[in-house]
Backbone as numpy.savetxt, mean C-alpha at the origin, in Angstrom:
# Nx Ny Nz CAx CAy CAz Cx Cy Cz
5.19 -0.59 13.31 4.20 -0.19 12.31 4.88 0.61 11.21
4.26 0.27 10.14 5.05 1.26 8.90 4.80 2.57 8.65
4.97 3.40 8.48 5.48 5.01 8.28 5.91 5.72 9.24
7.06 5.14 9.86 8.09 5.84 10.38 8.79 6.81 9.57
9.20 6.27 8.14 9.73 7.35 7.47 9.25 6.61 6.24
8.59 7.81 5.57 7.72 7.37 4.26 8.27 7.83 2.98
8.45 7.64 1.76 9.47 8.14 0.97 8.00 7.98 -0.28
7.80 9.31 -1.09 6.80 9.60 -1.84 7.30 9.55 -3.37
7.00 8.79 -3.87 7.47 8.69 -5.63 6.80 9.83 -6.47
7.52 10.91 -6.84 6.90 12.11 -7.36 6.66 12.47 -8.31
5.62 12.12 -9.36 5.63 12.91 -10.73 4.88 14.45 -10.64
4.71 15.12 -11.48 3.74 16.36 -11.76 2.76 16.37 -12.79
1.63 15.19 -12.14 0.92 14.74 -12.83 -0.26 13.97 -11.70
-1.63 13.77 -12.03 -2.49 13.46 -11.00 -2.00 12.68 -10.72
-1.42 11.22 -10.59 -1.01 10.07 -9.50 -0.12 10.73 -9.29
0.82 11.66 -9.41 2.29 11.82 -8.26 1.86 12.63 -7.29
0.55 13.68 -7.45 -0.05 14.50 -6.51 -0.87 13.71 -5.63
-1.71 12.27 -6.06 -2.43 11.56 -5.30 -1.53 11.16 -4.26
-0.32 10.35 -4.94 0.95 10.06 -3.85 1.30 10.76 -2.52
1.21 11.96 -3.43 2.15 13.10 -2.07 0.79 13.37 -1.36
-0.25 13.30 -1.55 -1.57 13.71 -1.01 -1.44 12.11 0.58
-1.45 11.43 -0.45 -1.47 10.24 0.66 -0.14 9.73 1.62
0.62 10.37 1.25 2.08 10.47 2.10 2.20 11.39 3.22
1.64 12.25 2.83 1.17 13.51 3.68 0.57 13.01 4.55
-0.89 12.27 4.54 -1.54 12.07 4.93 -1.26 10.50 5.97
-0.60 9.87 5.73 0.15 8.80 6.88 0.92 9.21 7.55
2.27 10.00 6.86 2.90 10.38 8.32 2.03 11.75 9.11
1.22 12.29 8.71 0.39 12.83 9.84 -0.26 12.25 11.00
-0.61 11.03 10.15 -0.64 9.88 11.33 -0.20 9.40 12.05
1.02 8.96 11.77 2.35 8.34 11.87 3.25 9.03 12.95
3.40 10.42 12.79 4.44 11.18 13.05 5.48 11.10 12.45
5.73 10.28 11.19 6.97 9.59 10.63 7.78 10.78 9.92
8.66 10.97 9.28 9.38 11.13 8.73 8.77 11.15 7.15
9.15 12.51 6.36 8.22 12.57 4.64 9.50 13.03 3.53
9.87 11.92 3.16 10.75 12.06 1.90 10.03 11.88 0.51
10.33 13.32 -0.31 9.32 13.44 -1.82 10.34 12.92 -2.51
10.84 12.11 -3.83 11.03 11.85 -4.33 11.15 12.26 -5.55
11.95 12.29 -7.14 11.68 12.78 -8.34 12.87 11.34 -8.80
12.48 10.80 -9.43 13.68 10.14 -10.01 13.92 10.22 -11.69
14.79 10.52 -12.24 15.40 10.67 -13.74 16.47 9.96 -13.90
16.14 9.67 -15.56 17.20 8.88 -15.99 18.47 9.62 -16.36
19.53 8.70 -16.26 21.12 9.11 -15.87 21.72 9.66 -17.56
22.44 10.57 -17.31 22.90 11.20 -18.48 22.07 12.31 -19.16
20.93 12.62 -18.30 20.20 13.62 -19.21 20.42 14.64 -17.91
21.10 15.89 -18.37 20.88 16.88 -17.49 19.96 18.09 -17.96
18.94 17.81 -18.78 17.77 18.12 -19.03 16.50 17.68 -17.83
16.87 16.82 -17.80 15.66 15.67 -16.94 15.70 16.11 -15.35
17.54 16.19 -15.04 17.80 16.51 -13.84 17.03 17.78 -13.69
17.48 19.06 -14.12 16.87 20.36 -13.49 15.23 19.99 -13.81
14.44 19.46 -14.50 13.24 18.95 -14.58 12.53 18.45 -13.20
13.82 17.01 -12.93 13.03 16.93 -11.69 13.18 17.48 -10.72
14.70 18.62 -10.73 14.14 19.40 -9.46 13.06 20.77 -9.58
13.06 20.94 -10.82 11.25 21.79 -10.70 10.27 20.72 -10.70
10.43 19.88 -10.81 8.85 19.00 -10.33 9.11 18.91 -8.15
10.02 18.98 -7.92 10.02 18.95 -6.38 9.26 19.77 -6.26
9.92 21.30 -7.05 9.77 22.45 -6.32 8.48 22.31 -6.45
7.68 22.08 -7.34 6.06 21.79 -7.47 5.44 21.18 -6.17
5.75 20.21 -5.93 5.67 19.21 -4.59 5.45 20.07 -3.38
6.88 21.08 -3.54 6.88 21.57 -2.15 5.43 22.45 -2.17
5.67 23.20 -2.93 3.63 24.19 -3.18 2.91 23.56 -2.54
2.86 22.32 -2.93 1.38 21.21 -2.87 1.22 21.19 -1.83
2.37 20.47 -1.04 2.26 20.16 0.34 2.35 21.84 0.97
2.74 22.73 0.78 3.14 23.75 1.87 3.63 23.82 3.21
2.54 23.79 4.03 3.62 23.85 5.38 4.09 22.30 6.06
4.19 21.99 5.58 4.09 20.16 5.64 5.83 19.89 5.76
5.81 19.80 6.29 7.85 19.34 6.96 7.98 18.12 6.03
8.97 18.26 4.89 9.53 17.40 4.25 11.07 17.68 3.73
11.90 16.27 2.93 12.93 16.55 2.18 12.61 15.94 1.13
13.24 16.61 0.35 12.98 16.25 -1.43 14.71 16.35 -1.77
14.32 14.85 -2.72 15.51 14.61 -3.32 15.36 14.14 -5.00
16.29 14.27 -5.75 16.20 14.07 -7.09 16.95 12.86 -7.13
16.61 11.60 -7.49 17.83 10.56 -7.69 17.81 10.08 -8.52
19.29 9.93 -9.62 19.12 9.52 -11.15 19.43 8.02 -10.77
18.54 7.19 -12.05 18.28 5.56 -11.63 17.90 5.44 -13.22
17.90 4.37 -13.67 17.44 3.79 -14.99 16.15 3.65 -14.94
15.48 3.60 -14.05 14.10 3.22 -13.60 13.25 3.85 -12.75
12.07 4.00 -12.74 11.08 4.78 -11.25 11.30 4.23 -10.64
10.87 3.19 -10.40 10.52 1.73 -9.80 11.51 1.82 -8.76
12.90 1.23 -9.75 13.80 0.64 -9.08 14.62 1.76 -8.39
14.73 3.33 -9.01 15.19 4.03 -8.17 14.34 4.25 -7.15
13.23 4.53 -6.93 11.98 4.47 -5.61 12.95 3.54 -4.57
13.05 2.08 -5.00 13.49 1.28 -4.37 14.59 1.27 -3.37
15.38 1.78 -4.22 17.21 1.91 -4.18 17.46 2.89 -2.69
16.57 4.19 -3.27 16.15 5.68 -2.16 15.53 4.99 -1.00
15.03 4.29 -1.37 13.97 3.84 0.06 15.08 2.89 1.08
16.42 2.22 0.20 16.81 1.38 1.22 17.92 2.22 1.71
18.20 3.12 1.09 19.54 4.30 1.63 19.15 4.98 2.19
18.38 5.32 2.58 17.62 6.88 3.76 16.86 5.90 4.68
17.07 4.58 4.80 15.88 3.95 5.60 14.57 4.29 5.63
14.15 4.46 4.88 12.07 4.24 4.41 11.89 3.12 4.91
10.71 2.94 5.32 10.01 2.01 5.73 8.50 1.66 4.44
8.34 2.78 3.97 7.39 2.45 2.99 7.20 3.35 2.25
7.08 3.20 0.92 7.10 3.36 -0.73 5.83 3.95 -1.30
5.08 5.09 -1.09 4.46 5.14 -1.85 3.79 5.93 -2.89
3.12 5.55 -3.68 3.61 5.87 -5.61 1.59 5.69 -5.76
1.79 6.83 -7.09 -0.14 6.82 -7.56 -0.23 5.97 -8.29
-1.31 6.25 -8.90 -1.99 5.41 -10.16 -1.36 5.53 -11.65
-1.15 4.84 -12.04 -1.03 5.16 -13.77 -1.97 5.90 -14.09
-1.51 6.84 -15.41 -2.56 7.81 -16.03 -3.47 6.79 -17.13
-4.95 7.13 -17.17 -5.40 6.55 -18.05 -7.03 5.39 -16.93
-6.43 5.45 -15.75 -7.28 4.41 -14.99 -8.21 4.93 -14.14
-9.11 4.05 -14.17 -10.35 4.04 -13.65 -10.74 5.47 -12.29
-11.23 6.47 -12.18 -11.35 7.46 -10.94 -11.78 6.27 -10.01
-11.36 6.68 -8.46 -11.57 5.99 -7.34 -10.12 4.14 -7.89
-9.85 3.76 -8.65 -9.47 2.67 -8.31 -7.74 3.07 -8.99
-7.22 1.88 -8.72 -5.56 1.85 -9.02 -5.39 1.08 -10.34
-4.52 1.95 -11.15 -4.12 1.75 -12.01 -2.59 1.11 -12.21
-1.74 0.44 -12.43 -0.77 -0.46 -12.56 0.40 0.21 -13.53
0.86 1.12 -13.22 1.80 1.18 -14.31 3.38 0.72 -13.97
4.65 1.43 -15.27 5.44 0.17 -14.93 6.55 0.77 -13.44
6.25 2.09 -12.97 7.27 1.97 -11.38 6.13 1.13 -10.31
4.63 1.03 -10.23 3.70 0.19 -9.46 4.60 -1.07 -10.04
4.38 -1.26 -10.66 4.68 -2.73 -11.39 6.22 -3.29 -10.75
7.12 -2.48 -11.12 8.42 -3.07 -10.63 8.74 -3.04 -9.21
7.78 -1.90 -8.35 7.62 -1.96 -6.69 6.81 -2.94 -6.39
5.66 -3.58 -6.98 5.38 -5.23 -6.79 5.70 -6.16 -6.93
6.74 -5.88 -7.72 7.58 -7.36 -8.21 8.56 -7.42 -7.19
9.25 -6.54 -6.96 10.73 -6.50 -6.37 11.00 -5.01 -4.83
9.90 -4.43 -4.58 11.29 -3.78 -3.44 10.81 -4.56 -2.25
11.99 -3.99 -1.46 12.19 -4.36 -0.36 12.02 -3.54 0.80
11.09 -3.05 0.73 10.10 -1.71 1.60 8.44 -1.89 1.36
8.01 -1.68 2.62 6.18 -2.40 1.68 5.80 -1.06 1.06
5.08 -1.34 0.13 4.66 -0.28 -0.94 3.19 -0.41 -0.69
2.61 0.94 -1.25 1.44 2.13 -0.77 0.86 2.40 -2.22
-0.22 2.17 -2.47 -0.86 2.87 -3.99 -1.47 3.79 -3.35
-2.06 4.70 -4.15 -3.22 5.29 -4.02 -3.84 5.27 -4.96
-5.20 5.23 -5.15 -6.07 5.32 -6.02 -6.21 6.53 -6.59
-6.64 6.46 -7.75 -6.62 7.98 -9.15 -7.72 8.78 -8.57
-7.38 10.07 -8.13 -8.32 11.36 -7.26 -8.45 10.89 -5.85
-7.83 10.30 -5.66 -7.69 10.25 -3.77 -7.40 11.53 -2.72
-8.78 11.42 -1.99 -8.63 12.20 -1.04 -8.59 11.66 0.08
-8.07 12.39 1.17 -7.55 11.46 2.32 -8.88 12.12 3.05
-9.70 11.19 4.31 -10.06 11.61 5.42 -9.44 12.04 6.05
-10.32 12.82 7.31 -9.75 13.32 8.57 -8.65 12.43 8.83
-9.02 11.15 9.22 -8.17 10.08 9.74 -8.41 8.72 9.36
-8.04 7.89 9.85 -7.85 6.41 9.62 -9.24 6.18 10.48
-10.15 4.73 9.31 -11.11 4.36 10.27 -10.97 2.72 10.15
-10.32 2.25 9.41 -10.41 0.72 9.71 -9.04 0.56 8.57
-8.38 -0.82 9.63 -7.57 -1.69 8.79 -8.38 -2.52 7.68
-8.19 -3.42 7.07 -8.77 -4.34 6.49 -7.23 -5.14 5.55
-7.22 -6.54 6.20 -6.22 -7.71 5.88 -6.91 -8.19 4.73
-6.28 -8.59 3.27 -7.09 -9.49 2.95 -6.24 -10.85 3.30
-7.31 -11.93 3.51 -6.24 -13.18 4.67 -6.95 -14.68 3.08
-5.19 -15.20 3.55 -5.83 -16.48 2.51 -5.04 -17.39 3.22
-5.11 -18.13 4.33 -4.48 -19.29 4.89 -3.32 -20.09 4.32
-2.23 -18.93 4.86 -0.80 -19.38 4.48 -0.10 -19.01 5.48
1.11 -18.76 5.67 1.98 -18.21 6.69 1.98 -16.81 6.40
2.38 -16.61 5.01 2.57 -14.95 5.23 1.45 -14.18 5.43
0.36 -14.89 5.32 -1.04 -13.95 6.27 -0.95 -14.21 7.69
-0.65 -15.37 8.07 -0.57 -15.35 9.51 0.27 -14.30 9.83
1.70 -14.25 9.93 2.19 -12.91 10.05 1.75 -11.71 10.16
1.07 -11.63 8.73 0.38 -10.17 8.42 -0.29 -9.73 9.41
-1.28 -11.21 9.96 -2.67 -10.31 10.78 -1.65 -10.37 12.21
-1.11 -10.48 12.66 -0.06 -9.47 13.69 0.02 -8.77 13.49
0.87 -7.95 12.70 1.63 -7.02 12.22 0.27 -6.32 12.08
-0.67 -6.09 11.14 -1.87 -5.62 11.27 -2.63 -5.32 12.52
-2.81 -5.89 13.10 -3.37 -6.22 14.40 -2.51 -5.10 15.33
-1.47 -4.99 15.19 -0.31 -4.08 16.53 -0.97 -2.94 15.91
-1.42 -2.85 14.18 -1.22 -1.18 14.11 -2.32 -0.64 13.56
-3.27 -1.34 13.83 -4.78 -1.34 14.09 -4.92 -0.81 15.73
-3.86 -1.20 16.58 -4.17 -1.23 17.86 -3.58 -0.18 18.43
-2.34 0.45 17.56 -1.78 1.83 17.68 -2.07 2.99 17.56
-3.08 2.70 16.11 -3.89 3.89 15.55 -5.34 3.66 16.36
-5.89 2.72 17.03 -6.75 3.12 17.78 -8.04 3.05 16.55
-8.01 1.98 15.84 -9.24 1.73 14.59 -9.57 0.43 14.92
-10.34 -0.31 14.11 -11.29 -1.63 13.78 -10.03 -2.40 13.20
-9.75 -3.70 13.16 -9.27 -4.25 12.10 -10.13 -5.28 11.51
-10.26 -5.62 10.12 -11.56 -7.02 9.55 -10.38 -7.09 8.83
-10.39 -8.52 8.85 -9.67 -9.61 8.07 -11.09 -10.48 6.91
-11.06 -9.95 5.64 -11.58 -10.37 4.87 -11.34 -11.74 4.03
-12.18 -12.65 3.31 -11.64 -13.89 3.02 -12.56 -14.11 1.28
-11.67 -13.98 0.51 -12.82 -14.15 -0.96 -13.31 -15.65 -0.76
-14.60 -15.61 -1.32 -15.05 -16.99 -1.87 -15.61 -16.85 -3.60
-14.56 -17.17 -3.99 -14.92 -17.13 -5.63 -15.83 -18.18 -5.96
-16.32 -19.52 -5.05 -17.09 -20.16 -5.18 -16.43 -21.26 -6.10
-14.81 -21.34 -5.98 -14.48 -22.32 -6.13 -13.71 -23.01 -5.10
-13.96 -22.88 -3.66 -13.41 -23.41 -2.56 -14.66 -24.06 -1.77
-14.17 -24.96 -0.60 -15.07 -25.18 0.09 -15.40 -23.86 1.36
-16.99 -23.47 1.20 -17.07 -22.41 1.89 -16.67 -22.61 3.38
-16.88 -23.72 4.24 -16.97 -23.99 5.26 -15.64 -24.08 6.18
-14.18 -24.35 4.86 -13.19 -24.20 5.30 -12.74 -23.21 5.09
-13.13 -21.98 4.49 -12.97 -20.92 4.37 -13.57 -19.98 5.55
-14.20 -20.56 6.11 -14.75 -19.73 7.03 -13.79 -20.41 8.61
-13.60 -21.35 9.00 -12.87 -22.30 9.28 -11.60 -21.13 9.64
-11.02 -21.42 8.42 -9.74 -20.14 8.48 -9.93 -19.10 8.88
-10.87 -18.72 8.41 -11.15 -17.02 9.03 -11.37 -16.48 10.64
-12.09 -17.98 11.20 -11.99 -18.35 12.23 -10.67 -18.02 13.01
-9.69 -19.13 12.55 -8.41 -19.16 13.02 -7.54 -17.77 13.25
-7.70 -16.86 11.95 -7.01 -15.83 11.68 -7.14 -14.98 12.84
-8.98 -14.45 13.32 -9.70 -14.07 14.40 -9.28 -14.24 15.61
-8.79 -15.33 15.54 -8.31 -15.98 17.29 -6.82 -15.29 17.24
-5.94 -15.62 16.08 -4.58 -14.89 15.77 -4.36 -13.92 16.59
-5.19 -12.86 15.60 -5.22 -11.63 15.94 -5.50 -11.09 17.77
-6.83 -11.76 18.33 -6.90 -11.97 19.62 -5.83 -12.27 20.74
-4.81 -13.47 20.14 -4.01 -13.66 20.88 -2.84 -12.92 21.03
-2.39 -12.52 19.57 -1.05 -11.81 19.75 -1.41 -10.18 20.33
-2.89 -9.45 20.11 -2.60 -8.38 20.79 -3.70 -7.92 21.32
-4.81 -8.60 21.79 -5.95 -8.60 22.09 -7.14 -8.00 21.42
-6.77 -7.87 20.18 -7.70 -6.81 19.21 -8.74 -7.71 19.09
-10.03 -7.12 19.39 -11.24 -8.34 18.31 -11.49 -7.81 16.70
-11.18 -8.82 16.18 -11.01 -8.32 14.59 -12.50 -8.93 13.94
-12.86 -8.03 13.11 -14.07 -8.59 12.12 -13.48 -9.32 11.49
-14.51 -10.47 10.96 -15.01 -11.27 9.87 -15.44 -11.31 9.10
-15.27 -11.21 7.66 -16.36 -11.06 6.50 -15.83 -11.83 5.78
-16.78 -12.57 5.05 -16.28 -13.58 3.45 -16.95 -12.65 2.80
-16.53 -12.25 1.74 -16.36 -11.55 -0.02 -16.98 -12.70 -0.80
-18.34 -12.63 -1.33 -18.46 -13.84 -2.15 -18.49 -13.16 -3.40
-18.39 -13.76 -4.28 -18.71 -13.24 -5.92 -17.73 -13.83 -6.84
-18.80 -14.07 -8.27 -18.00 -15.02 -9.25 -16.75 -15.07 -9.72
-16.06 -13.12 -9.60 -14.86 -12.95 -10.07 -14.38 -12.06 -8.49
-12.99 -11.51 -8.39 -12.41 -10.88 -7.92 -13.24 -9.11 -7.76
-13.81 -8.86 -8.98 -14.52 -7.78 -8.41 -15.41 -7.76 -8.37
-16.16 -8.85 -8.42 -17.83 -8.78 -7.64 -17.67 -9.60 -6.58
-16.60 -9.57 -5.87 -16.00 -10.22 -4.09 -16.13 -8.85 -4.02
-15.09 -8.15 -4.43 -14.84 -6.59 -3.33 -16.12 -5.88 -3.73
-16.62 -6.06 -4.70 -18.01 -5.12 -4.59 -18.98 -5.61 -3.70
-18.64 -6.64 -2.33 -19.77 -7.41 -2.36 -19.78 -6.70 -0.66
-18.78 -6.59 -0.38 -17.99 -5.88 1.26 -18.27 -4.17 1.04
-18.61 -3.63 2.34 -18.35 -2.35 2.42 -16.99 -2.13 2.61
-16.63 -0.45 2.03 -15.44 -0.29 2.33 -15.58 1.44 2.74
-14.88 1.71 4.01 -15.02 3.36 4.90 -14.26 4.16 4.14
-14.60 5.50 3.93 -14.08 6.60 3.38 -12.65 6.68 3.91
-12.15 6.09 5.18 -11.02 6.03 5.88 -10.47 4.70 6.01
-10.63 3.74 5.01 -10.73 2.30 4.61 -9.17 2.14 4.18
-8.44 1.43 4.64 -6.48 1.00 4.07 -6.39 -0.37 4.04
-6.71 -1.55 3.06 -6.70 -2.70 2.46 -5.01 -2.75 2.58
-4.43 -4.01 3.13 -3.29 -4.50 3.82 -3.38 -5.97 2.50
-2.48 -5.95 2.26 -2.07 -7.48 1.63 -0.67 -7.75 1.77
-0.33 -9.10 2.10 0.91 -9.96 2.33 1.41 -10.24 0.76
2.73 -10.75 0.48 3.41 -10.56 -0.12 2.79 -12.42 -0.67
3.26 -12.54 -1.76 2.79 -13.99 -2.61 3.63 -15.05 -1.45
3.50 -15.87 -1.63 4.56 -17.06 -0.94 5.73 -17.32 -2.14
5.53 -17.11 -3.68 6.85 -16.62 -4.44 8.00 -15.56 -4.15
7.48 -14.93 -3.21 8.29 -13.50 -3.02 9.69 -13.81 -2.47
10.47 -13.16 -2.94 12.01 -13.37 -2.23 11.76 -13.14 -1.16
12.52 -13.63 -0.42 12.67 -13.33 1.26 12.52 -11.66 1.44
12.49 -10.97 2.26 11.79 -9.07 2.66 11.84 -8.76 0.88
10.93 -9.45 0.28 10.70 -8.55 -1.27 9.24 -8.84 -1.42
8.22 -7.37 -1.72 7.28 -7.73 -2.06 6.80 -8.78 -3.64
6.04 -9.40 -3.64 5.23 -9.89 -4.62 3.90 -10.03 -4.68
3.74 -10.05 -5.49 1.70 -10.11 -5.41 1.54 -11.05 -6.89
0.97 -12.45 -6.16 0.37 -13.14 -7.56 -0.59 -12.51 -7.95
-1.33 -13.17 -8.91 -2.71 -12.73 -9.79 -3.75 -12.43 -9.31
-4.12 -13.09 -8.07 -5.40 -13.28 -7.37 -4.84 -11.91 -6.50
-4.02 -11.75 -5.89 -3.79 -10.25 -5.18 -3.98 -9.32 -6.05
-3.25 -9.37 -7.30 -3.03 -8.13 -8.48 -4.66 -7.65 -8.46
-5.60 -8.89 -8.92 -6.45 -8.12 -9.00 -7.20 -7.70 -7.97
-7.16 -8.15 -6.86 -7.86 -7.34 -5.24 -7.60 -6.06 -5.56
-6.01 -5.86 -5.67 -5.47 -4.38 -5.87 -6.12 -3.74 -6.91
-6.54 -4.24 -8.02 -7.17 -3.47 -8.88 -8.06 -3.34 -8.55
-8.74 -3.77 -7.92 -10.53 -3.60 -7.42 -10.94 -2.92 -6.63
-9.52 -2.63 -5.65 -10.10 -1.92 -4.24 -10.25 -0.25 -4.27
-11.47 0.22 -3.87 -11.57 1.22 -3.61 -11.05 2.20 -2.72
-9.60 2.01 -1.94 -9.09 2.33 -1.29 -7.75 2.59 -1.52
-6.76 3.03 -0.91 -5.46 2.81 -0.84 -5.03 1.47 -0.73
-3.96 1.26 -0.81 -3.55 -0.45 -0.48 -1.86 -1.03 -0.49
-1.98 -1.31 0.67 -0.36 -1.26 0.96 0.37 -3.15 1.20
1.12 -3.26 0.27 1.38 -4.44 0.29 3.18 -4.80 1.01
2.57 -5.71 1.90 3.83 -5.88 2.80 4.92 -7.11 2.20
6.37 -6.90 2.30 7.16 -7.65 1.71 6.93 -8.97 2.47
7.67 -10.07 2.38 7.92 -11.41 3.08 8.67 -11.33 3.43
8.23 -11.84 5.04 9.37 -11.58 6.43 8.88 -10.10 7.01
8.45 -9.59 6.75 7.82 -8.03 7.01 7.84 -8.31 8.37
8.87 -7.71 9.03 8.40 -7.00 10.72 8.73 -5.77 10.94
């Protein structure tokens, strides 16, 4: 299961505090391992002592909260997030909202953006003013009958079954598929999940004309973590998310953690 060791992308700004809020808040779960993050660009030793007072900020936030904070200069958020995450062994990446977006939902900016395109650690949003529950109350897969969902709802399924929650494997019907084989699949996914670890997983189809009148159409728990598989474009262990994911992610009222291809 992922957050063994969680590595937090840090600005000093509401999404880098949502971040560390929700980093905090998995490996409490987890027991994992909490690396804060600051990354600056190379040649400015302005930027450097910058980001190590934005740690020192971090450390406040969190207080008694057992972590290491590191400053790492990179050309990029994104790609330094990335780089940190595969040298300290992280298991997962995760980074807030862009400034400017919607309260309760995720905003896309460009280190989200280049951790969906390309790392190789599954990556974690949080949504803009995220507060964490007590605890975890349900997984939720979104499943679209391919391989890398089959996968997923394993992998889901073990850590649904670790944390001792619900898992529902959700299925959109934009109402341009046949409903019946959509349900069909969802079917299949259900039995998946059953077999590889005996979990009984919910069922729900998402109907609605666009992408967010599907997710408006499903409840979602104050302790709600939306799981998505990586595109079938994705490099081998590199996340991707086509269009039809991008916008789930924009829609969901939750956190949402997207797993690379090949993810075990």
């Amino acid at each position: 299961m992922i957050g063994e060791h969680v590595i937090v992308g840090y600005t000093n700004d509401p999404g880098g505090r949502d971040a560390l809020t929700l980093g905090a808040a998995i490996t409490r779960v987890t027991g994992g391992e909490l690396t804060v993050a600051t990354i600056y660009p190379p040649g400015s030793p302005g930027m450097a002592v910058e980001a190590q007072a934005n740690l020192a900020h971090a450390a406040i936030e969190l207080g008694d909260v057992q972590a290491e904070y590191m400053a790492f200069e990179s050309r990029g958020a994104g790609r330094g997030l990335s780089v940190l995450a595969s040298r300290i062994r992280a298991d997962l990446i995760v980074a807030g909202s862009a400034e400017g977006g919607q309260h309760g939902r995720i905003a896309i900016g460009s280190t989200s953006d280049h951790l969906l395109h390309l790392s190789s650690e599954a990556v974690m949003l949080a949504p803009a003013g995220y507060e964490p529950p007590e605890g975890p109350e349900r997984l939720t897969l979104a499943y679209v009958h391919r391989p890398q969902c089959d996968e997923a709802v394993e992998r889901v399924s073990q850590a649904a079954l670790r944390l001792g929650v619900p898992l529902r494997l959700i299925t959109l019907d934009l109402r341009t598929e046949d409903a019946g084989r959509l349900r069909d699949d969802l079917a299949l996914a259900v039995r998946l999940a059953w077999e590889s670890t005996g979990i009984e997983a919910e069922a729900e189809i998402a109907e609605g004309h666009d992408v967010v009148a599907a997710m408006e159409d499903v409840e979602w728990l104050p302790g709600e973590l939306l799981v998505c598989a990586a595109s079938e474009d994705a490099q081998a262990h590199r996340v991707f998310l086509g269009e039809v994911a991008m916008k789930v992610l924009r829609a969901a009222a939750c956190p949402v953690t997207v797993l690379p291809r090949g993810f075990a």
